[in-house]
C-alpha positions as CSV (number, residue, x, y, z in Angstrom):
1,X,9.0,-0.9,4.1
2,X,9.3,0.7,0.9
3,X,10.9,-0.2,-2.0
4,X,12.2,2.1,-5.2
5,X,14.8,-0.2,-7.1
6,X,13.4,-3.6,-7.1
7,X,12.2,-5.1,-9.8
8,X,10.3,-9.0,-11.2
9,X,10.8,-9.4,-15.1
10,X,7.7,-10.3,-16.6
11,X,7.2,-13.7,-16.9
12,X,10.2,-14.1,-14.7
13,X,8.5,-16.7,-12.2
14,X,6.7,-20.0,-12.6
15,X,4.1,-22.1,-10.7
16,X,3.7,-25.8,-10.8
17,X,-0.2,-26.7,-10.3
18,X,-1.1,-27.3,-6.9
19,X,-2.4,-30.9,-6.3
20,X,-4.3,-31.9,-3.4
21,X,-2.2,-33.7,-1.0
22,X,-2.1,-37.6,-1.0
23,X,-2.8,-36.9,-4.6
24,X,-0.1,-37.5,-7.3
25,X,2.8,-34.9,-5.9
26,X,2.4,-36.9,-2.7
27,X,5.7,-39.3,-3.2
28,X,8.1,-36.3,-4.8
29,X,10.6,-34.9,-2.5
30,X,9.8,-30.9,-2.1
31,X,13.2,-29.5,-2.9
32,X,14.7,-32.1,-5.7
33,X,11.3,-31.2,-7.5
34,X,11.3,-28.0,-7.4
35,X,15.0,-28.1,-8.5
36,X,13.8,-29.9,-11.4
37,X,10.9,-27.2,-12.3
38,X,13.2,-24.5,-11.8
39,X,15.9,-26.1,-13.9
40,X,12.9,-26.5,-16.6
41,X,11.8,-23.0,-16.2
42,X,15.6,-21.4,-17.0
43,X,16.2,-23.7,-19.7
44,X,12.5,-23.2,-21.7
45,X,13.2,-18.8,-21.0
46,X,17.2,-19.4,-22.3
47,X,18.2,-18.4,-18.5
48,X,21.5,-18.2,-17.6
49,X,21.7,-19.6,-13.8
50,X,25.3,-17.4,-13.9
51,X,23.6,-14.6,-13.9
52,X,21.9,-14.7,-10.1
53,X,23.7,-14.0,-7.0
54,X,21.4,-15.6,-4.6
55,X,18.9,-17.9,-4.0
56,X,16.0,-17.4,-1.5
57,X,14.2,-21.0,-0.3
58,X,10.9,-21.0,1.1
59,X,9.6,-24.2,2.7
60,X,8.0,-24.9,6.1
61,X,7.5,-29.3,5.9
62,X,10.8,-30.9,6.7
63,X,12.1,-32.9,3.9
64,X,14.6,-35.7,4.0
65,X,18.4,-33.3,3.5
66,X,16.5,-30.5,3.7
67,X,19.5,-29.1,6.7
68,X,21.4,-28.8,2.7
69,X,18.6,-26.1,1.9
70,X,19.7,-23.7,-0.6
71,X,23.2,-24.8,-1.5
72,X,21.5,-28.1,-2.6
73,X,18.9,-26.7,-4.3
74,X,21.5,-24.8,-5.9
75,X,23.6,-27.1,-7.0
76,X,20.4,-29.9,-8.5
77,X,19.2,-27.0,-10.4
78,X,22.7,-25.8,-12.1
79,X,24.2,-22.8,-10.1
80,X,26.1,-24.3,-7.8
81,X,28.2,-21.1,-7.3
82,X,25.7,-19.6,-5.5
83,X,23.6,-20.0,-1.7
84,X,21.6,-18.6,0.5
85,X,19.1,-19.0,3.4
86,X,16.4,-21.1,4.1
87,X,12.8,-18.9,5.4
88,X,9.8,-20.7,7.1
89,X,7.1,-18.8,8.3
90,X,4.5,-20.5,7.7
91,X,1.5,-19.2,4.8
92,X,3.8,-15.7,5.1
93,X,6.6,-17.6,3.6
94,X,6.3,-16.8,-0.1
95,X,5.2,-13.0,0.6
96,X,8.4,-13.0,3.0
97,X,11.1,-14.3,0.4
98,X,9.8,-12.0,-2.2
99,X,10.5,-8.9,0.3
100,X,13.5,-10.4,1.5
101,X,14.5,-10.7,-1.9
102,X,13.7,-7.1,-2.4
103,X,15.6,-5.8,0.3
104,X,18.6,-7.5,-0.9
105,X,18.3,-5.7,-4.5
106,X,17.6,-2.7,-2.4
107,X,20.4,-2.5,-0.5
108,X,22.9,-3.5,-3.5
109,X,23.6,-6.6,-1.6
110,X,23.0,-8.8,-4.6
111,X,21.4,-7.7,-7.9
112,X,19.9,-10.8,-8.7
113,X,18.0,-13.1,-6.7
114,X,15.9,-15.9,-7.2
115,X,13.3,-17.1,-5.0
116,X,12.1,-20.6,-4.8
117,X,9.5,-22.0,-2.5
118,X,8.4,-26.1,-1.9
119,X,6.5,-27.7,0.1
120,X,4.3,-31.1,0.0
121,X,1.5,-31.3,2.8
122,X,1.4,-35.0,2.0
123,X,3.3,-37.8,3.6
124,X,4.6,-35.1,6.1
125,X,6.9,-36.2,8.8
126,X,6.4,-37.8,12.3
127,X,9.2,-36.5,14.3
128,X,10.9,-37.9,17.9
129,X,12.5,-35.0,19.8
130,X,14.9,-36.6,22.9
131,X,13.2,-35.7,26.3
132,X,15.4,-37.3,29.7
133,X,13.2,-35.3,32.2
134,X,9.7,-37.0,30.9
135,X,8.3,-39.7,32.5
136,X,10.6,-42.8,31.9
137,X,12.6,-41.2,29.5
138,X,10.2,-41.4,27.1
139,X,10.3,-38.9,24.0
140,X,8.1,-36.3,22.5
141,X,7.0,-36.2,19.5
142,X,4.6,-34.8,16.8
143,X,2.9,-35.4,13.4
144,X,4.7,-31.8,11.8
145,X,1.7,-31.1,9.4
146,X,-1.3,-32.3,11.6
147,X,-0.3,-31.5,14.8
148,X,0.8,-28.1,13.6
149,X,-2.9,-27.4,12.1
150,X,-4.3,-28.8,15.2
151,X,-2.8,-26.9,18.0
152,X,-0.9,-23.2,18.6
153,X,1.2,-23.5,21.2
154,X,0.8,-20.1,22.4
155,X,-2.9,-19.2,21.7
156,X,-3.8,-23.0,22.4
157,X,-6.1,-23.3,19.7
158,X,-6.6,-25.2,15.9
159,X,-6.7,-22.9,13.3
160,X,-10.6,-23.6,12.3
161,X,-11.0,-22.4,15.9
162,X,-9.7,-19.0,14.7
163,X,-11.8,-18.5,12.0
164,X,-14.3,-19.8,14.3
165,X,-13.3,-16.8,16.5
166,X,-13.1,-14.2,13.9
167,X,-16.5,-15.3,12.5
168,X,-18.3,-15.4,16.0
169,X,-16.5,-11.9,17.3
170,X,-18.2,-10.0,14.0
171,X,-20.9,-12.0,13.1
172,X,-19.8,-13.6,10.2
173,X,-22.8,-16.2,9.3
174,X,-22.2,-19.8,7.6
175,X,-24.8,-18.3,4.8
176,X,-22.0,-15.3,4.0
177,X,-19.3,-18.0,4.0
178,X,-21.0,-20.5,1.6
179,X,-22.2,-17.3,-0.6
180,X,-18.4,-16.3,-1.1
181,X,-17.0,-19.8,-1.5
182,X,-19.5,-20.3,-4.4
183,X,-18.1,-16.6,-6.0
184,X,-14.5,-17.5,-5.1
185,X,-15.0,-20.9,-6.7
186,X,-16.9,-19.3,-9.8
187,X,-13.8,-17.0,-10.2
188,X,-11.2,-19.7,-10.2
189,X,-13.2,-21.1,-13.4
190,X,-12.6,-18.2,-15.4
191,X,-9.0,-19.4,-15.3
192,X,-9.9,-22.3,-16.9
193,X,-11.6,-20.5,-20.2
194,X,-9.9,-20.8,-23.0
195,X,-8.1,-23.8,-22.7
196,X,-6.8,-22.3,-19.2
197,X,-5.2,-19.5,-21.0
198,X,-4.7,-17.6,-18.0
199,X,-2.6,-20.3,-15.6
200,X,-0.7,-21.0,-18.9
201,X,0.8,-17.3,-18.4
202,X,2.5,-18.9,-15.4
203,X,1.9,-22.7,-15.2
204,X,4.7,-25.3,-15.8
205,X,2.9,-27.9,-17.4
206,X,2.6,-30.9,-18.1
207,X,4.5,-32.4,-15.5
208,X,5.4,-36.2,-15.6
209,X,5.1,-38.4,-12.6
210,X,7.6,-41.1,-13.0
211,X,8.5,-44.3,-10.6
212,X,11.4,-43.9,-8.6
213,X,13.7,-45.3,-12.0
214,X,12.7,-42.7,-13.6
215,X,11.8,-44.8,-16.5
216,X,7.7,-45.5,-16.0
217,X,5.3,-41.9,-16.5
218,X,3.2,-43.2,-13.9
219,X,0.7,-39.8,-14.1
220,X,0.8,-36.5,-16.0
221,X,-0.3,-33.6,-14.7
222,X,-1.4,-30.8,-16.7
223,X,-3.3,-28.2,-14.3
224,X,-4.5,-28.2,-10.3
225,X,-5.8,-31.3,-9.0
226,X,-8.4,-32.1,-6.5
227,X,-10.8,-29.1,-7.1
228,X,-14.0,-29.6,-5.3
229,X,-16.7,-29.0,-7.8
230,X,-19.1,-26.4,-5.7
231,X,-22.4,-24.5,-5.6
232,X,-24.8,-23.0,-3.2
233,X,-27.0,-25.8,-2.5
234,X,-24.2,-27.9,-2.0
235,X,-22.6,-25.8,0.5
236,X,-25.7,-25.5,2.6
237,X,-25.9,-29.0,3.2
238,X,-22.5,-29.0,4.7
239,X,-22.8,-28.8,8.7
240,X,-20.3,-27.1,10.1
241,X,-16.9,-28.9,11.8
242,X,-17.1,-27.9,15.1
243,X,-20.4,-27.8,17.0
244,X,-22.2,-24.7,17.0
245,X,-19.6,-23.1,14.4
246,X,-20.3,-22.0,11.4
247,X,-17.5,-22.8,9.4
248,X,-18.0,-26.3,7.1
249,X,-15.4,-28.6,5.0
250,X,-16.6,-26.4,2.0
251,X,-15.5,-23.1,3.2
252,X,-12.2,-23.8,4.0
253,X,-9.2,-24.7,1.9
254,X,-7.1,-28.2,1.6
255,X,-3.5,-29.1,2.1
256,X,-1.3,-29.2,-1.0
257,X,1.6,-29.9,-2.9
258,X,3.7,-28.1,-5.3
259,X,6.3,-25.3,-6.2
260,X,6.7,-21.6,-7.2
261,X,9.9,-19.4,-8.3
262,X,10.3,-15.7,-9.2
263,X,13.3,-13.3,-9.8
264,X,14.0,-10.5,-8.3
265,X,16.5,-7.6,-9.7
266,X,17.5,-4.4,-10.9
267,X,15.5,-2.5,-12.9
268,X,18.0,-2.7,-15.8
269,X,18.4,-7.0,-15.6
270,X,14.3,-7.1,-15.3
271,X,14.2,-5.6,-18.5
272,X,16.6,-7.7,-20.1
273,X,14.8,-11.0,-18.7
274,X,11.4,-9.8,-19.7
275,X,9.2,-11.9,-22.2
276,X,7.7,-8.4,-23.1
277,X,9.8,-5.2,-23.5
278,X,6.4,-3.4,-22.5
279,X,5.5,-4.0,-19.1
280,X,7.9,-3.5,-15.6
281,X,6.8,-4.6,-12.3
282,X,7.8,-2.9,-9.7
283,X,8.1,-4.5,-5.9
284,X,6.3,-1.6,-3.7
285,X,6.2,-2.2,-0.2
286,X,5.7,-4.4,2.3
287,X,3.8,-5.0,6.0
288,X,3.3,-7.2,8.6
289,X,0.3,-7.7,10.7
290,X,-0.5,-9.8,14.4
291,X,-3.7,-9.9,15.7
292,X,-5.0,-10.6,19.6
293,X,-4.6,-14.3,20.7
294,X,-6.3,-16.9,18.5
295,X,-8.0,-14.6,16.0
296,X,-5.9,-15.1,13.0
297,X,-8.1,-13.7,10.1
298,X,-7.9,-10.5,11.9
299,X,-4.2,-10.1,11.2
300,X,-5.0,-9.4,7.5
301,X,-6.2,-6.3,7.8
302,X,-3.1,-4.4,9.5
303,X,-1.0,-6.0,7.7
304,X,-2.5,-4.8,4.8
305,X,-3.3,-1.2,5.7
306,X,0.9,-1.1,6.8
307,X,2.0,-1.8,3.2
308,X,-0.5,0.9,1.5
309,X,0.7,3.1,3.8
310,X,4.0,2.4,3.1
311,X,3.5,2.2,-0.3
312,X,1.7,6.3,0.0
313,X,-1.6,4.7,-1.8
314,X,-5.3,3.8,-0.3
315,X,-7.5,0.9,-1.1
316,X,-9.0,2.9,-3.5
317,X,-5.6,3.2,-5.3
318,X,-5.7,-0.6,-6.4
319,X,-6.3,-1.9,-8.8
320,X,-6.1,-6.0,-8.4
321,X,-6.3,-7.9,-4.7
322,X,-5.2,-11.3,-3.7
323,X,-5.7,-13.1,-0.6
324,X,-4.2,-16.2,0.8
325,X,-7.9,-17.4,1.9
326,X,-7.6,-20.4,3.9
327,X,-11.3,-19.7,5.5
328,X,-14.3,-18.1,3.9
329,X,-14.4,-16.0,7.0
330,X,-11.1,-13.8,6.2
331,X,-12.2,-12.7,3.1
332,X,-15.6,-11.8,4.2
333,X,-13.9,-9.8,7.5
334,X,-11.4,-8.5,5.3
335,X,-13.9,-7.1,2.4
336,X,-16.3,-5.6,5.7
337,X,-13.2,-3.5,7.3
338,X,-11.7,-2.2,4.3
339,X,-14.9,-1.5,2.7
340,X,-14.7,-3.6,-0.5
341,X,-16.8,-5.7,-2.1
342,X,-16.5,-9.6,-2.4
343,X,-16.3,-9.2,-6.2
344,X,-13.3,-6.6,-6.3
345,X,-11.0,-9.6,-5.0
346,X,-9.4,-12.7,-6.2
347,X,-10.2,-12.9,-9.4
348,X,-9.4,-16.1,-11.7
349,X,-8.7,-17.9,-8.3
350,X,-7.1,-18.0,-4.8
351,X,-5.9,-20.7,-2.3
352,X,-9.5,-21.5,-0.8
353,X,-10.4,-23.0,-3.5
354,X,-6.9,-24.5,-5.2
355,X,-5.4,-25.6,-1.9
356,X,-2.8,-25.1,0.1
357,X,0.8,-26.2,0.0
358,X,1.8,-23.6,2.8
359,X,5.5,-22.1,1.1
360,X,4.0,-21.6,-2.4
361,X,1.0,-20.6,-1.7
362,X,1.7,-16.9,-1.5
363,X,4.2,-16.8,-4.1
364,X,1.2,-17.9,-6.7
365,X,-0.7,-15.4,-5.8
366,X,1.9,-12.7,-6.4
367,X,2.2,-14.3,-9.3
368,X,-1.7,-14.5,-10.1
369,X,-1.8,-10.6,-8.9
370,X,0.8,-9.7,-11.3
371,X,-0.8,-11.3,-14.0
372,X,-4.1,-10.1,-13.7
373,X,-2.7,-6.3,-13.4
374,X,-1.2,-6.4,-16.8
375,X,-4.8,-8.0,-18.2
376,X,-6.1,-4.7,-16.7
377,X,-3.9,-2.4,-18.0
378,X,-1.1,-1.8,-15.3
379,X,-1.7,-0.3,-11.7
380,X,-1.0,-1.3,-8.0
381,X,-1.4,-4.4,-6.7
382,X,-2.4,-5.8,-3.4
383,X,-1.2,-9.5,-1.9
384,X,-2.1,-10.1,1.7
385,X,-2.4,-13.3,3.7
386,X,-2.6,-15.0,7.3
387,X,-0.1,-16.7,8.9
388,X,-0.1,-19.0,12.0
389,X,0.8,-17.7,15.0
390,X,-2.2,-14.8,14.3
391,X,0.0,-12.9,11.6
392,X,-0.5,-11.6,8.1
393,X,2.0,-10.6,5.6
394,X,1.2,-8.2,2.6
395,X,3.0,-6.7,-0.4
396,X,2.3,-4.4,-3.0
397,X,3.6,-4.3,-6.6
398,X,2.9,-2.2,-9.4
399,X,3.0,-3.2,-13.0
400,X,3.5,-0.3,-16.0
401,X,2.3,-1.4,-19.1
402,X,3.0,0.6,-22.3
């Protein structure tokens, strides 16, 4: 759908780094984290949490009180006098709260919304779901995290297998996917240069790891953690996963942990919350996408072509893309059917290559997108990414920069 009165302040969002999971976000409860980043990020920008009306929550891994959701989020982060709901759906879940958020400023609803998402990959939870009718009255259960990766219960397949699909269906070789890993991977350094000038635009850092006191700084972490170092010749002596496939450990992202937030709000209150009276973002559109059974990647592509249709512009009309990436293979399908090259994409990094803590994961790369748009002047801006169940979400923004 379109949108014409929805607005992000520049600067108005934040990212923690992503750290691999099992790495040293592993132990931190998802939510009481990210209400300590948020709480950080409103008092370092002299935020008023009075002045939002609701709060969005993105996360898809159960936590311990996580039924609490957005009240309690809330509430640990200062603005107790406000709610709202709890989204999960999946790697669409940070693309989904920013539209939701959207159509809430739209619609006059609220004026002021802030989005949060947190997960953490790591340490997810086993869970026991009652069953009387099984065999002996025994339970069912699942691992939420792996299970989840491992098996679609209505396509009845892992999610390599549908990159595996995608790849096989359009002849997508392992050469192509090790040749785009190494660009992707090449592109992600560049947001290191400079003393990592450009993650400092959005990244809270340095976060402490303390013990569970409080007292002990057991780690501190100043940018992503667990990035694979990678080049060509590497990559090609990486076999594949599954036999006779073609995608390998090195062309596929990891499992993360971390947290993202962004405001969303009038036109007027973005201007007021800007950290530069020169540039307004404006929230565009957004589209959805499903492809055929077990062919996830695929689902990119519609749901990409529905939000520049909505938004009235072409591929052409871009000027910055970002892809949720979680195989080689959906970048390389992607770039083949909407006639781009591998190069006009992604830039200073995406999730195939700084991991994936599912909720967030999205909402950085909006937040990357609108970032690298102002670098380049202003213009439209495309975020699209796959989802489980074979969908894709996609929004555009544009950024005006005086």
């Amino acid at each position: 759908m379109p949108f014409n009165n929805s607005y992000i302040p520049y600067g108005g969002y934040w990212s923690t780094p992503f750290c691999r999971w099992q790495g040293s976000f592993s132990n931190l409860h998802a939510i009481k984290f990210a209400a300590e980043t948020g709480r950080r990020f409103l008092n370092e920008n002299n935020i008023d949490s009075k002045v939002f009306d609701e709060l969005i929550l993105g996360t898809t891994v159960p936590q311990l009180s996580a039924f609490y959701g957005g009240p309690w989020l809330a509430g640990m982060m200062g603005a107790g006098h406000m709610t709202g709901p709890i989204i999960s759906q999946a790697c669409a879940t940070g693309a989904k709260c920013v539209t939701l958020a959207a159509q809430a400023v739209e619609t006059g609803v609220h004026k002021n919304v802030i989005t949060i998402c947190a997960d953490r990959c790591s340490n997810g939870p086993h869970l026991v779901y009652p069953n009387p009718q099984a065999p002996g009255g025994t339970a069912d259960k699942e691992s939420w995290v792996l299970d989840n990766f491992g098996n679609d219960p209505y396509a009845r397949n892992a999610m390599i297998e549908t990159a595996e699909n995608v790849a096989s269906d359009t002849g997508i070789t392992k050469e192509e996917q090790d040749e785009l890993t190494v660009m992707r991977y090449e592109q992600y350094r560049d947001s290191l240069k400079n003393d990592r000038e450009f993650q400092k635009k959005y990244m809270i850092s340095p976060i402490e790891i303390k013990d569970k006191r409080g007292r002990k700084i057991l780690a501190t972490i100043e940018g992503d953690e667990g990035i694979f170092p990678t080049s060509l010749d590497g990559l090609k002596k990486l076999r594949p996963v599954m036999p006779d496939g073609t995608v390998s450990f090195g062309t596929q992202t990891f499992p993360a942990d971390g947290n993202c937030g962004m405001i969303v709000t009038t036109k007027d209150r973005a201007a007021e919350l800007s950290t530069r009276e020169d540039i307004e973002i404006r929230v565009v559109s957004f589209g959805g996408g499903r492809a055929e059974k077990g062919y996830m990647a695929k689902a990119i592509v519609p749901a990409a072509k529905r939000a520049l249709m909505e938004a009235d512009i072409s591929i052409v009309d871009l000027t910055a893309i970002k892809t949720h990436n979680p195989f080689a293979v959906n970048d390389v399908y992607f770039c083949r059917e909407m006639d781009i090259d591998w190069k006009d994409m992604n830039n200073f990094g995406s999730s195939l290559i700084y991991g994936h803590p599912q909720g967030p994961t999205g909402a950085r790369l909006i937040i990357e997108l609108i970032e690298e748009l102002v670098i380049k002047g202003g213009g439209y801006g495309l975020f699209d990414g796959c989802a489980a169940g074979d969908t894709a979400a996609a929004v555009v923004l544009e950024a005006n920069v005086d």
